[in-house]
C-alpha positions as CSV (number, residue, x, y, z in Angstrom):
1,X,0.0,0.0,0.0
2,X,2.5,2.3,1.1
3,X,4.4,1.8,-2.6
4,X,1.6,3.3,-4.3
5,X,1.2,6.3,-2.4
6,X,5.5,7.2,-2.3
7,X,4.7,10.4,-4.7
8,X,7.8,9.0,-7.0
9,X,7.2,12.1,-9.4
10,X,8.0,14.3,-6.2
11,X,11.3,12.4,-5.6
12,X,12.6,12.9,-9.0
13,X,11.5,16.4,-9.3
14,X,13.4,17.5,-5.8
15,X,16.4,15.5,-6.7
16,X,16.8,16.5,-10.0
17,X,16.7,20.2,-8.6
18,X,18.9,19.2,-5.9
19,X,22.0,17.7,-8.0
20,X,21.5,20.1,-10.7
21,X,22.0,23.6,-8.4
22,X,25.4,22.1,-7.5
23,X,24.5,19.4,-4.1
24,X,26.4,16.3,-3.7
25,X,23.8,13.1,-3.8
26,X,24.0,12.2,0.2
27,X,23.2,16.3,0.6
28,X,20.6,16.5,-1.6
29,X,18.8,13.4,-0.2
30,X,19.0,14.9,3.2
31,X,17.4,17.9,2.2
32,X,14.4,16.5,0.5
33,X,14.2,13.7,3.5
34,X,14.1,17.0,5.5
35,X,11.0,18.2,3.7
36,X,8.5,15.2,4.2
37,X,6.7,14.7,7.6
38,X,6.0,11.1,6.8
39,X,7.8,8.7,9.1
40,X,7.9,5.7,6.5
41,X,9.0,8.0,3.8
42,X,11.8,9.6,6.2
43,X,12.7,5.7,7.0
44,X,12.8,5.0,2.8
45,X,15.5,7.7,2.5
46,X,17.6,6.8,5.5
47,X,17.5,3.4,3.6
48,X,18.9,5.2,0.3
49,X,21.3,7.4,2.3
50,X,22.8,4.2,4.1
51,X,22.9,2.1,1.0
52,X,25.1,4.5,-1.5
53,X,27.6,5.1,2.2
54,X,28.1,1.4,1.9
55,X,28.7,1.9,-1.8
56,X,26.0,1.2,-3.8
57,X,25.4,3.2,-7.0
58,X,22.0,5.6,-6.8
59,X,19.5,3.1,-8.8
60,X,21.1,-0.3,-6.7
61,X,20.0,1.8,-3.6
62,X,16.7,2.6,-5.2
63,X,16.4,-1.1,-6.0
64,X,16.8,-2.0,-2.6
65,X,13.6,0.3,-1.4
66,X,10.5,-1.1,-2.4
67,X,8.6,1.6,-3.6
68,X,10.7,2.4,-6.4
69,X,9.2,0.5,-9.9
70,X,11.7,-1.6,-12.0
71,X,11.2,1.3,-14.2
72,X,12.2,4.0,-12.1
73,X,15.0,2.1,-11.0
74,X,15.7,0.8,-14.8
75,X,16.0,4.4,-16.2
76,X,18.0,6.0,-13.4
77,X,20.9,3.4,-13.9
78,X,20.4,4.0,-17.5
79,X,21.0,8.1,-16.4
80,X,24.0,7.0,-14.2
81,X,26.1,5.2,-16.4
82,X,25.6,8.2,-19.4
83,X,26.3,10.9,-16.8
84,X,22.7,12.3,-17.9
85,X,21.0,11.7,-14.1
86,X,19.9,15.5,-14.3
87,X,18.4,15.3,-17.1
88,X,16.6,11.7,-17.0
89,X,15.5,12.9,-13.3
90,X,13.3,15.5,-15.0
91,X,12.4,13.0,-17.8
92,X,10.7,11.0,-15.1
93,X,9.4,14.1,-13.3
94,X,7.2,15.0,-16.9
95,X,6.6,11.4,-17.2
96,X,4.5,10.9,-13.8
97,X,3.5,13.9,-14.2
98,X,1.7,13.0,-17.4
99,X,0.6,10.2,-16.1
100,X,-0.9,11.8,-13.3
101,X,-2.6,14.0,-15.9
102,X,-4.2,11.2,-17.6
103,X,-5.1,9.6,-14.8
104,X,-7.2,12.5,-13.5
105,X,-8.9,12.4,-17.3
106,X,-10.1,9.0,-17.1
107,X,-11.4,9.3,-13.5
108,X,-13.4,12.3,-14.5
109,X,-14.6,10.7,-18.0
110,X,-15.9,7.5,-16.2
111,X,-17.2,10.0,-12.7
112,X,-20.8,10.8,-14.5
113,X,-21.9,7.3,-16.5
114,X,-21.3,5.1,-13.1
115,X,-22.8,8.0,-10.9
116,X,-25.6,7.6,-13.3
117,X,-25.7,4.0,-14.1
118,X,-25.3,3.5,-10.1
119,X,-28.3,5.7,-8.8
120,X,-30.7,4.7,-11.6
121,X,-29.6,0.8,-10.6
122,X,-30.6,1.6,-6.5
123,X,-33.2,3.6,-7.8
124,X,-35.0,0.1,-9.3
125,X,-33.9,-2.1,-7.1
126,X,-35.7,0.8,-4.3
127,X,-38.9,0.7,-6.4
128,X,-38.8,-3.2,-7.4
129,X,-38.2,-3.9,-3.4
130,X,-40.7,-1.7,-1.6
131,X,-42.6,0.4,-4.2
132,X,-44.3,-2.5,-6.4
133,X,-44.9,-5.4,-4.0
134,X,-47.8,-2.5,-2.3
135,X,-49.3,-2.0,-6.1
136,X,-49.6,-6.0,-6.7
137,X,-51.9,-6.2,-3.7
138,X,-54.2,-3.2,-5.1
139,X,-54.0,-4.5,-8.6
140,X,-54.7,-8.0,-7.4
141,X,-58.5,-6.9,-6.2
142,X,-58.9,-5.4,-10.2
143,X,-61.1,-7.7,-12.1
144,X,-59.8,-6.0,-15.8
145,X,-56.7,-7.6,-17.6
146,X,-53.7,-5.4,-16.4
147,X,-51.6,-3.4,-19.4
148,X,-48.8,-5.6,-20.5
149,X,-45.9,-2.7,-19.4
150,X,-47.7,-3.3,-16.1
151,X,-47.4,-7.0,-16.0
152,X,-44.1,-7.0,-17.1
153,X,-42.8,-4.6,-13.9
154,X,-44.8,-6.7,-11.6
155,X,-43.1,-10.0,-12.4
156,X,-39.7,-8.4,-12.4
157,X,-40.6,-7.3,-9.2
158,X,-42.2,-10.3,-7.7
159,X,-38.7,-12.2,-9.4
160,X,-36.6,-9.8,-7.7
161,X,-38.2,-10.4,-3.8
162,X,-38.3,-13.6,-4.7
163,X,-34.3,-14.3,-5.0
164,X,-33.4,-10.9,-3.7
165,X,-30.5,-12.5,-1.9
166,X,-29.5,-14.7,-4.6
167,X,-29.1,-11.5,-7.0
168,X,-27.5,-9.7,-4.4
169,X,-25.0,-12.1,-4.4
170,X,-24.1,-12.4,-8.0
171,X,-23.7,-8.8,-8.6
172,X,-21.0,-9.1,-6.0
173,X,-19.7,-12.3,-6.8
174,X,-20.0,-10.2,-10.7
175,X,-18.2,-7.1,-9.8
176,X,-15.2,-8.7,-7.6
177,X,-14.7,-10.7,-11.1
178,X,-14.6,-7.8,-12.8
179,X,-12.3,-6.5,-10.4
180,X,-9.7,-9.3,-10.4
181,X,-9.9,-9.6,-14.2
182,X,-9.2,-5.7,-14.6
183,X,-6.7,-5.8,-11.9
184,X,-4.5,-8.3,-13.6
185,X,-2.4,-6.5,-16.3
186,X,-0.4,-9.5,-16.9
187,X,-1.4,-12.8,-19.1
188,X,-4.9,-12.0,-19.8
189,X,-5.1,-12.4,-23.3
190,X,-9.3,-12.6,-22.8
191,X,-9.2,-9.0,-21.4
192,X,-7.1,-7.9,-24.1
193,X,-9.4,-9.3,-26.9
194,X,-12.2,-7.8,-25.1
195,X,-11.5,-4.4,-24.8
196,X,-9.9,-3.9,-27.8
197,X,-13.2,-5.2,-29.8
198,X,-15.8,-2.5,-27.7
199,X,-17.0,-0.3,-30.3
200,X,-15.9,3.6,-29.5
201,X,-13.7,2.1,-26.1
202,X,-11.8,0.4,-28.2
203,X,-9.9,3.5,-29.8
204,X,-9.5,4.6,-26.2
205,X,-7.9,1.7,-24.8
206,X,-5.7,1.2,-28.0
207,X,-4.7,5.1,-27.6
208,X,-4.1,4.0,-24.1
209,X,-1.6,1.4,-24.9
210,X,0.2,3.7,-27.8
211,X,0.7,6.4,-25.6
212,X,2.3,4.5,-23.0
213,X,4.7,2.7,-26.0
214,X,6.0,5.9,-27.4
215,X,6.5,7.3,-23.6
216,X,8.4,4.6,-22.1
217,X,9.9,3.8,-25.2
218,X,11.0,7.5,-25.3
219,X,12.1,7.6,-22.1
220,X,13.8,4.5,-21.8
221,X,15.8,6.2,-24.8
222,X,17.0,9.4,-23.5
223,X,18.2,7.9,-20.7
224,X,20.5,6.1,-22.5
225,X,18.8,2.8,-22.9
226,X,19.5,0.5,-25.8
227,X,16.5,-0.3,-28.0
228,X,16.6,-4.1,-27.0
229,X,17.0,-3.5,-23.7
230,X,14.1,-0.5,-23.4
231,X,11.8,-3.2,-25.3
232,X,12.8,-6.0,-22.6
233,X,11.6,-3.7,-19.6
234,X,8.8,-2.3,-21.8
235,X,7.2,-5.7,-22.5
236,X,6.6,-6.1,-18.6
237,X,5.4,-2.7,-18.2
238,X,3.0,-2.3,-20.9
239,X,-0.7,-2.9,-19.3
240,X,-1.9,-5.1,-22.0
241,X,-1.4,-9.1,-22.6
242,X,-1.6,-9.0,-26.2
243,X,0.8,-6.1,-26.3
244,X,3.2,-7.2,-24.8
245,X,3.2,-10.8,-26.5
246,X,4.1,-7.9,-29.3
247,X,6.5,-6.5,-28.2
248,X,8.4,-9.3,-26.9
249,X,9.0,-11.0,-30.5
250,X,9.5,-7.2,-31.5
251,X,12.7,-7.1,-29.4
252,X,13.7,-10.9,-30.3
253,X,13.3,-10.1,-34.2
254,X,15.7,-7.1,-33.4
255,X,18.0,-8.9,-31.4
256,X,18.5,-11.6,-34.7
257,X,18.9,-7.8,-36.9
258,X,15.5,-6.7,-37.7
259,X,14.6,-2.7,-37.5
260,X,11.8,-1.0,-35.5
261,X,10.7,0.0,-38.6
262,X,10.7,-3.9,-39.9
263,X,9.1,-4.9,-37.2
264,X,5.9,-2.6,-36.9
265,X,5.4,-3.0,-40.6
266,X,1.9,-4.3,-41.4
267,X,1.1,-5.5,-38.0
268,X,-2.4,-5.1,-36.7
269,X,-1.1,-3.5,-33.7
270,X,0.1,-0.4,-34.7
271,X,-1.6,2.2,-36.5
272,X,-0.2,3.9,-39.8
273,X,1.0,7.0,-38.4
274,X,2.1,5.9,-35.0
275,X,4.7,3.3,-37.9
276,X,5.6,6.2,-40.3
277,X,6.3,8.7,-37.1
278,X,8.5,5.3,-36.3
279,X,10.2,5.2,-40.0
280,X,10.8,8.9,-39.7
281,X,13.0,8.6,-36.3
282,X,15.1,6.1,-37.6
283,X,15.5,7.6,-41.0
284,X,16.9,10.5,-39.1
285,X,18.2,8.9,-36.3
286,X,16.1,11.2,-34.3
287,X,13.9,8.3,-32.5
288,X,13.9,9.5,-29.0
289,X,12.7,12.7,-30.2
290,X,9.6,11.3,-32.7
291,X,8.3,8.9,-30.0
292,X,8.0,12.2,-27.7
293,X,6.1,13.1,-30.2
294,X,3.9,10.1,-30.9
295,X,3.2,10.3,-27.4
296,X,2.0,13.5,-26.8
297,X,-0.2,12.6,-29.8
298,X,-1.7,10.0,-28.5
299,X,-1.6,11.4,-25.4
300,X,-4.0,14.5,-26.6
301,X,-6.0,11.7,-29.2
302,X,-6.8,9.2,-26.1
303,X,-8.5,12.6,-24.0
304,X,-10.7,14.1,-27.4
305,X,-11.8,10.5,-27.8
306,X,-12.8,10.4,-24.2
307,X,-14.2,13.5,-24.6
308,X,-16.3,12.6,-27.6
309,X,-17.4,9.4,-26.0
310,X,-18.6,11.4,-23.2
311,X,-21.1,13.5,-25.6
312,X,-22.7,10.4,-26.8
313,X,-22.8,8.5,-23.3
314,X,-24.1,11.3,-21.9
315,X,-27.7,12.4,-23.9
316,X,-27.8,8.1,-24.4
317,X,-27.9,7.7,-20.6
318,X,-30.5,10.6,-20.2
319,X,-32.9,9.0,-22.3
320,X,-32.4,5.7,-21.1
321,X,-33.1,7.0,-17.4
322,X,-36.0,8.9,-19.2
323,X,-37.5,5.9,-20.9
324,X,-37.3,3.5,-17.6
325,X,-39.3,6.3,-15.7
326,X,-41.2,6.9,-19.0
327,X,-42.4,3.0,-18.7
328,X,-42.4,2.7,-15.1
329,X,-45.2,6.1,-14.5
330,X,-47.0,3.5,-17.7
331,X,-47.1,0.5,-16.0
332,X,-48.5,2.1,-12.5
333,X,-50.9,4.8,-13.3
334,X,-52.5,3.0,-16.6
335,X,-54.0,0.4,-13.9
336,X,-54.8,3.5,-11.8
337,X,-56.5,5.3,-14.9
338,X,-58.7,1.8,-15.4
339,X,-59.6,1.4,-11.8
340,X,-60.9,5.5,-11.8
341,X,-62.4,4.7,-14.6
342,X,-64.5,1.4,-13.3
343,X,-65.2,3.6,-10.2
């Protein structure tokens, strides 16, 4: 728990600052150590101050805290051993920063449909529970042949007191599935079929994955990475199975001589531009700088799609709310309209 909430883009920002005004490493992490109130973070830099005393390079010492990912620790190595830690330091500061960025996007894009989706879903199990079982008693007594809208909502109603529990149960059992399925980036090759066949969140997941290709691949770059070895630690980073089945035989057709260029050619995974923006970099041996590019790209496509998807979601769950309350009022005060009408 406490790995995820070590703000890692925090660490590489104050660092980066730190070495680049002039401070030796020990210094500067006693000065950013000094600035945190947390007791486990303080404890986490003690760690990395007592590790490099005893000799070990920045990114072993990293390595040997938990919180740091294999990428952090990957690319700070990679930033060590070019004498570019400054500058791959605030690589990684734009990078989680970014990613912080995107996060917030998605959060706010999927805030409204499951507030929606959520409240109209209590909202009929409220009326199927309490509100209809005291109409089937009054409709009982009515000698006519009820509306069909109206029979319909009483026997979902009767069906849902009837195995309220059981239902209860499965949407649990359901969304803890869910859960464990989403949760799991790694070999789930039925989650990666899935979302990449949704119409309209497909794009979005696929923008997803592109985006997060061109950045590490960009980043594992200018910090002095080889290709090979930025496509090793990119093919256990990448959050999709298929993906990264991908990229792995992308880094073993390189390792036997193969371009990136080769390699992206006519596959179904990447799009045309995203492979000519590719073509372009190593044409003019200026890849590191073209996957920036492809990134902020994608990065910028992924939030209009999201966007976009939100216009239609939104007016599509309005009138779906509309229509259930459209049909329920139907089904309960067409009965009521009968029985006036007999009296």
């Amino acid at each position: 728990m406490f790995r995820k909430s070590f703000d890692l883009k925090f660490f590489a920002s104050q660092l980066g600052i730190m070495l680049k005004s002039g401070l030796n490493l020990n210094r500067s992490l006693i000065i950013i150590s000094k600035q945190t109130k947390n007791q486990e973070e303080k404890e986490v830099y003690s760690g990395i101050i007592r590790n490099i005393e005893s000799g070990l390079s920045l990114a072993e010492a990293l390595k040997e805290e938990k919180v740091f990912t294999d990428l952090f620790t990957a690319v700070v190595r990679a930033g060590e051993e070019s004498g570019t830690l400054v500058e791959v330091l605030k690589s990684l500061e734009n990078y989680y920063s970014n990613k912080e960025d995107l996060k917030k996007e998605i959060k706010k894009a999927s805030f409204y449909p499951l507030t929606v989706i959520t409240t109209v879903f209590l909202a009929a199990a409220f009326i199927f529970k309490f509100i209809l079982p005291v109409f089937i008693d009054l409709f009982a007594e009515f000698s006519g042949k009820l509306p069909l809208i109206t029979r319909i909502f009483l026997k979902l109603s009767l069906i849902f007191n009837d195995h309220f529990i059981l239902i209860v149960i499965f949407i649990i059992l359901l969304i803890i599935l869910l859960f464990l399925v989403f949760k799991n980036n790694k070999r789930n090759d039925l989650k990666s079929k899935f979302l990449l066949k949704i119409p309209l969140f497909s794009v979005i997941y696929q923008d997803l994955i592109l985006t997060q290709i061109a950045t590490y691949l960009s980043l594992f770059l200018k910090s002095g990475l080889k290709l090979i070895s930025a496509l090793e630690l990119l093919k256990n980073i990448v959050s999709d199975h298929q993906y990264q089945n991908f990229i792995k035989k992308t880094a073993l057709n390189i390792s036997k001589g193969a371009s990136l260029t080769e390699c992206f050619d006519d596959s179904e995974y990447i799009p045309n531009l995203f492979y000519y923006l590719i073509m372009t970099g190593e044409e003019t041996a200026r890849m590191e700088t073209m996957l920036e590019r492809a990134g902020d790209y994608y990065s910028k496509k992924l939030k209009n799609e999201i966007a976009k998807m939100l216009q239609y979601l939104e007016p599509f769950l309005i009138t779906l709310t509309a229509i259930f309350v459209a049909l329920l009022a139907a089904a309960v005060m067409m009965p009521m309209f009968q029985i006036y009408l007999i009296i």
